[in-house]
VEXDREN-2710 file (C-alpha; in Angstrom, 1 decimal):
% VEXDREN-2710
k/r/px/py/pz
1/UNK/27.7/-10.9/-43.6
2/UNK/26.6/-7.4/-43.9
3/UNK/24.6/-5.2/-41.5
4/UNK/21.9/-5.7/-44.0
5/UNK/21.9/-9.6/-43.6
6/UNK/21.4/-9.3/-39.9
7/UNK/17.7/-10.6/-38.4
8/UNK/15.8/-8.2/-37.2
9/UNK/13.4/-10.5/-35.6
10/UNK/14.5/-10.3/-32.2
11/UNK/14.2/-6.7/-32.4
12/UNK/10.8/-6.6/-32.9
13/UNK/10.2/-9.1/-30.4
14/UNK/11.7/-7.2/-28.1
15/UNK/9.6/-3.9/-29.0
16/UNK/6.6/-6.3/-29.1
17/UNK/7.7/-7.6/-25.4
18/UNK/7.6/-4.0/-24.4
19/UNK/4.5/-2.5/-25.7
20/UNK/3.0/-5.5/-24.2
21/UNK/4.1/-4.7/-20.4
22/UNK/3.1/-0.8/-21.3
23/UNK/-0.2/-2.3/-22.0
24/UNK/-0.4/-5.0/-19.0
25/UNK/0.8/-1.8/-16.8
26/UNK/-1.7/0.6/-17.9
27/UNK/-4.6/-2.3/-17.6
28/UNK/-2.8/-2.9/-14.2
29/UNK/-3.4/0.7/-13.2
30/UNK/-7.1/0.5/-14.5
31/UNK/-7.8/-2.0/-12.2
32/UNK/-6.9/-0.6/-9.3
33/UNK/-8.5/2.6/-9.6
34/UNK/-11.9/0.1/-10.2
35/UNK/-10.8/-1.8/-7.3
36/UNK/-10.3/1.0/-4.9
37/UNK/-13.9/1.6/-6.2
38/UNK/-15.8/-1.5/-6.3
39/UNK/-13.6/-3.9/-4.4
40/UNK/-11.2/-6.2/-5.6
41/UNK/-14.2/-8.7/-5.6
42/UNK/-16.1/-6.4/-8.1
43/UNK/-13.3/-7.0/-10.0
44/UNK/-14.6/-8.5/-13.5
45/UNK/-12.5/-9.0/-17.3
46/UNK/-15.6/-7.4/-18.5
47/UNK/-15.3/-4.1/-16.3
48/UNK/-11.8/-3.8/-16.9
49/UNK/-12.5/-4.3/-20.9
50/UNK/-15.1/-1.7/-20.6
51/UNK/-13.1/0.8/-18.2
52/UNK/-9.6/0.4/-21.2
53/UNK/-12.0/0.2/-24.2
54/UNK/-10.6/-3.2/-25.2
55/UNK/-11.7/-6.3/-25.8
56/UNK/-12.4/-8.7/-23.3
57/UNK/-10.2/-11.5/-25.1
58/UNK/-7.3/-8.3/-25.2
59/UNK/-7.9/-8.3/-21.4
60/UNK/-7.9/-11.7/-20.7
61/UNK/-5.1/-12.6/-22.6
62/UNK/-2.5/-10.0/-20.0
63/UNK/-3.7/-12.4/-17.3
64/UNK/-4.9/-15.5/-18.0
65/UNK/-7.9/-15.6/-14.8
66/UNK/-9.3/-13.0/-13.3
67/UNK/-7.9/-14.7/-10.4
68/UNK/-4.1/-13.3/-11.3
69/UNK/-5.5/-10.1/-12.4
70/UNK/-6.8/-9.3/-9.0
71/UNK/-3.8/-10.8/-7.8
72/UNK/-1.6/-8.2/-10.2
73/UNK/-3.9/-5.5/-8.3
74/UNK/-2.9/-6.3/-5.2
75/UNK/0.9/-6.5/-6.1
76/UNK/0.6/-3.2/-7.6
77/UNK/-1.0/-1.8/-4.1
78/UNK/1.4/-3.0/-2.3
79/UNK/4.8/-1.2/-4.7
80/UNK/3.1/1.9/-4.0
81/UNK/2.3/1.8/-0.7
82/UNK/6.4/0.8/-0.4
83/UNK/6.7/3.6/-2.7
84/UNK/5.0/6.4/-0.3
85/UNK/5.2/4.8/2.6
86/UNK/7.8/3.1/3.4
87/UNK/11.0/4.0/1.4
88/UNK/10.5/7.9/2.0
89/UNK/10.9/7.1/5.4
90/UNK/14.3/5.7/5.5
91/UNK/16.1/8.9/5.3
92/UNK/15.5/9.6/8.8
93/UNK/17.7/8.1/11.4
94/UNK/17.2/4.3/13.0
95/UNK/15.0/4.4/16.0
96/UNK/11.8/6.8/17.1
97/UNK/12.5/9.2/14.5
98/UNK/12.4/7.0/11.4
99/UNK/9.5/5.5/12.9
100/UNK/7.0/8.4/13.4
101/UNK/8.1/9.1/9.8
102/UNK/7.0/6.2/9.0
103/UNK/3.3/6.3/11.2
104/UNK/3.2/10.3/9.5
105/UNK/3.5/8.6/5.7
106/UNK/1.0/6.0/6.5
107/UNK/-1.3/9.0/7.7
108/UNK/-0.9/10.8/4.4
109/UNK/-1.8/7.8/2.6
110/UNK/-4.9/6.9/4.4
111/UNK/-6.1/10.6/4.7
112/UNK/-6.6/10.3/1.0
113/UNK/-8.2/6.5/1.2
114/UNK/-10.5/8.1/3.2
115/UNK/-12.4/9.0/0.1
116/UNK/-10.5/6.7/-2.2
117/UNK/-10.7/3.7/-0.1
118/UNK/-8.2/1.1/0.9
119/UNK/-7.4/-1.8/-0.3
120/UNK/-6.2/-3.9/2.2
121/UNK/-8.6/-2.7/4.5
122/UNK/-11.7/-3.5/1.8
123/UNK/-10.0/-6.8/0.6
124/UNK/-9.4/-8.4/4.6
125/UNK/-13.5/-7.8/4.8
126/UNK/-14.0/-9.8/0.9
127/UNK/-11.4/-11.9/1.7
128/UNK/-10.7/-12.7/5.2
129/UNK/-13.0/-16.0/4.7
130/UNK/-12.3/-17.4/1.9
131/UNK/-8.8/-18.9/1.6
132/UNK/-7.0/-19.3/-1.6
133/UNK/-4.0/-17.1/-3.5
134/UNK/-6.0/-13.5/-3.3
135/UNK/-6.1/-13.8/0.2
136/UNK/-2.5/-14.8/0.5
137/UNK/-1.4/-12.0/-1.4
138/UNK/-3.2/-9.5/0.5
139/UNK/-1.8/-11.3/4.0
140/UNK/1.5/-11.0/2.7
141/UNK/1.6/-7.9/1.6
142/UNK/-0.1/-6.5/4.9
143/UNK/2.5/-8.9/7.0
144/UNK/5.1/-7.7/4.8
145/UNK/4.5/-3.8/5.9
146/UNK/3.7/-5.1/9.8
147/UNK/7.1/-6.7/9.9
148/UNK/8.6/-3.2/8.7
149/UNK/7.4/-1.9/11.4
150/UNK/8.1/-4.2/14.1
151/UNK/11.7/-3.7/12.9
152/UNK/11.8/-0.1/13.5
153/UNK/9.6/-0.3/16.7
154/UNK/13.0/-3.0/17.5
155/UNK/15.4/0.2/16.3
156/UNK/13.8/2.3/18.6
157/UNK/14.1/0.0/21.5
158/UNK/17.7/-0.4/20.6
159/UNK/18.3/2.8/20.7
160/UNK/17.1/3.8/23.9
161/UNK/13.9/5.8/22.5
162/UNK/11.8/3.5/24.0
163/UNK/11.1/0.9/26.6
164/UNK/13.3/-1.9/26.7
165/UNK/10.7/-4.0/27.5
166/UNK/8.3/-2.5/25.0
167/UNK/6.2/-5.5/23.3
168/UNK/6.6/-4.5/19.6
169/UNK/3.8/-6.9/18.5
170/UNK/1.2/-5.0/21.1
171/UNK/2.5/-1.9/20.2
172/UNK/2.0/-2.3/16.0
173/UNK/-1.1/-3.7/17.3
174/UNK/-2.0/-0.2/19.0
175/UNK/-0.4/1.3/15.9
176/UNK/-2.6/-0.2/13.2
177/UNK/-5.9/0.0/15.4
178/UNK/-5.9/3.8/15.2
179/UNK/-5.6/3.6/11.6
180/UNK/-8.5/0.8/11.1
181/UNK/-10.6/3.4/13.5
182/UNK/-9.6/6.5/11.6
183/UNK/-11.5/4.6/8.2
184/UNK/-14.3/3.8/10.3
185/UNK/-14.9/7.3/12.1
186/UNK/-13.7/8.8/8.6
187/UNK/-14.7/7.0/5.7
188/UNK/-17.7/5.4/7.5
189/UNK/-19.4/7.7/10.0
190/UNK/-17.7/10.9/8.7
191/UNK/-17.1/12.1/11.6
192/UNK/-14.9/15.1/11.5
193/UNK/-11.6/15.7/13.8
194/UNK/-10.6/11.6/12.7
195/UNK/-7.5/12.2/11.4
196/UNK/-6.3/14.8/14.7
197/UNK/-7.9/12.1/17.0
198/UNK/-5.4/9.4/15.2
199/UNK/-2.3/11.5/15.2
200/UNK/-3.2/12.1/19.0
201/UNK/-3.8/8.2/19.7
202/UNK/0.1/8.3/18.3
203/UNK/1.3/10.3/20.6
204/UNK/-0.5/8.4/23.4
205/UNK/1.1/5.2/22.5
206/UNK/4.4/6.7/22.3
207/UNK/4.3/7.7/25.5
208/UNK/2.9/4.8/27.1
209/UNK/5.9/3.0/25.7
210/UNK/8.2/5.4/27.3
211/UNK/9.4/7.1/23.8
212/UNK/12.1/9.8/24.2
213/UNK/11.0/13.3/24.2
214/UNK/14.6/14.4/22.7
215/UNK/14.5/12.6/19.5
216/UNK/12.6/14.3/16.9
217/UNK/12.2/13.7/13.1
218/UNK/12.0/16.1/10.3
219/UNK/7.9/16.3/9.0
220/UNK/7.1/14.9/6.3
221/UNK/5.5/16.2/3.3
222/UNK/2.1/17.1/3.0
223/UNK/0.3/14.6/0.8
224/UNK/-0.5/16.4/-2.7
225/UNK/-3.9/17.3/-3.4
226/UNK/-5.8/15.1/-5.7
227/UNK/-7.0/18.4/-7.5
228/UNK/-3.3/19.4/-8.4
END
């Protein structure tokens, strides 16, 4: 048989395969941006046709419900949040330092949901109610990032940066209430100063806890501007 007699079926199948997760990505993408907007309750196969110029039945098809495409939304959130959050912050060393990296990352990424808005924040209010597979997804992908940092709250106990008989669930507790206020005083009353008042709420807590004053961590980058 000669290279001519080959099928090339599979081939296109496979480029087919392809253009259709470039496609499912894209309407992916879409969706959030309308999500960070509207809410992932807001959230419609007719929006989402409108906002890719496709047809609704094009749309539909990528997901089957709008059900799993607000579920694909929130799976996408969550990568990216890993993505600038939490991975970045690795480099630094186990303990106190890796964790203020990763409270600093978090900060980035909320100073700019301040105007964009948050998703786990806006879906716990749509959501928080009305059980079913949305809402899990959202609860495990905000459990998910809480049990990150209860690990390196752990690492910093371990390693002598803080209390040993620091209570990591009180703590994160502490930790995630300043950034829940910061949308509130931000995103909500506007109030101006938010984001120093949260980074000095940090400090506070830290030092409750007994955090070393020795251990430091390199900054971490300043968030690009939307603009650039």
């Amino acid at each position: 048989m000669s290279v001519t007699d080959l099928p090339v079926k599979p081939a296109r199948a496979g480029k087919a395969l392809q253009k259709g997760q470039q496609t499912k990505a894209a309407i992916v993408d879409a969706a959030l941006g309308l999500a960070t907007q509207i809410g992932l309750e807001g959230l419609s196969i007719g929006a989402l046709a409108e906002v890719t110029q496709m047809s609704k039945s094009g749309v539909f098809a990528h997901f089957g419900s709008r059900e799993e495409m607000q579920i694909s939304v929130v799976r996408e959130y969550h990568q990216r949040f890993e993505q600038e959050v939490f991975y970045p912050s690795l480099g630094e060393p186990r303990g106190l330092p890796r964790l203020r990296a990763m409270f600093a990352h978090w900060m980035q990424r909320t100073s700019v949901e301040i105007d964009s808005g948050c998703i786990y924040i806006s879906g716990a209010v749509e959501f928080d109610d009305r059980p079913g597979p949305v809402r899990d997804a959202l609860a495990s992908s905000v459990q998910t990032w809480h049990d990150a940092m209860k690990r390196a709250i752990a690492m910093a106990k371990e390693e002598g940066h803080l209390d040993a008989a620091t209570d990591e669930e009180q703590m994160l507790f502490e930790i995630h209430g300043l950034i829940l206020a910061l949308h509130y005083e931000a995103r909500f009353l506007k109030n101006p100063g938010s984001i120093a008042r949260a980074n000095a709420g940090f400090e506070h807590i830290l030092q409750h806890y007994g955090a070393a004053t020795t251990t430091k961590t390199r900054p971490a980058r300043a968030a690009k501007s939307s603009k650039e």
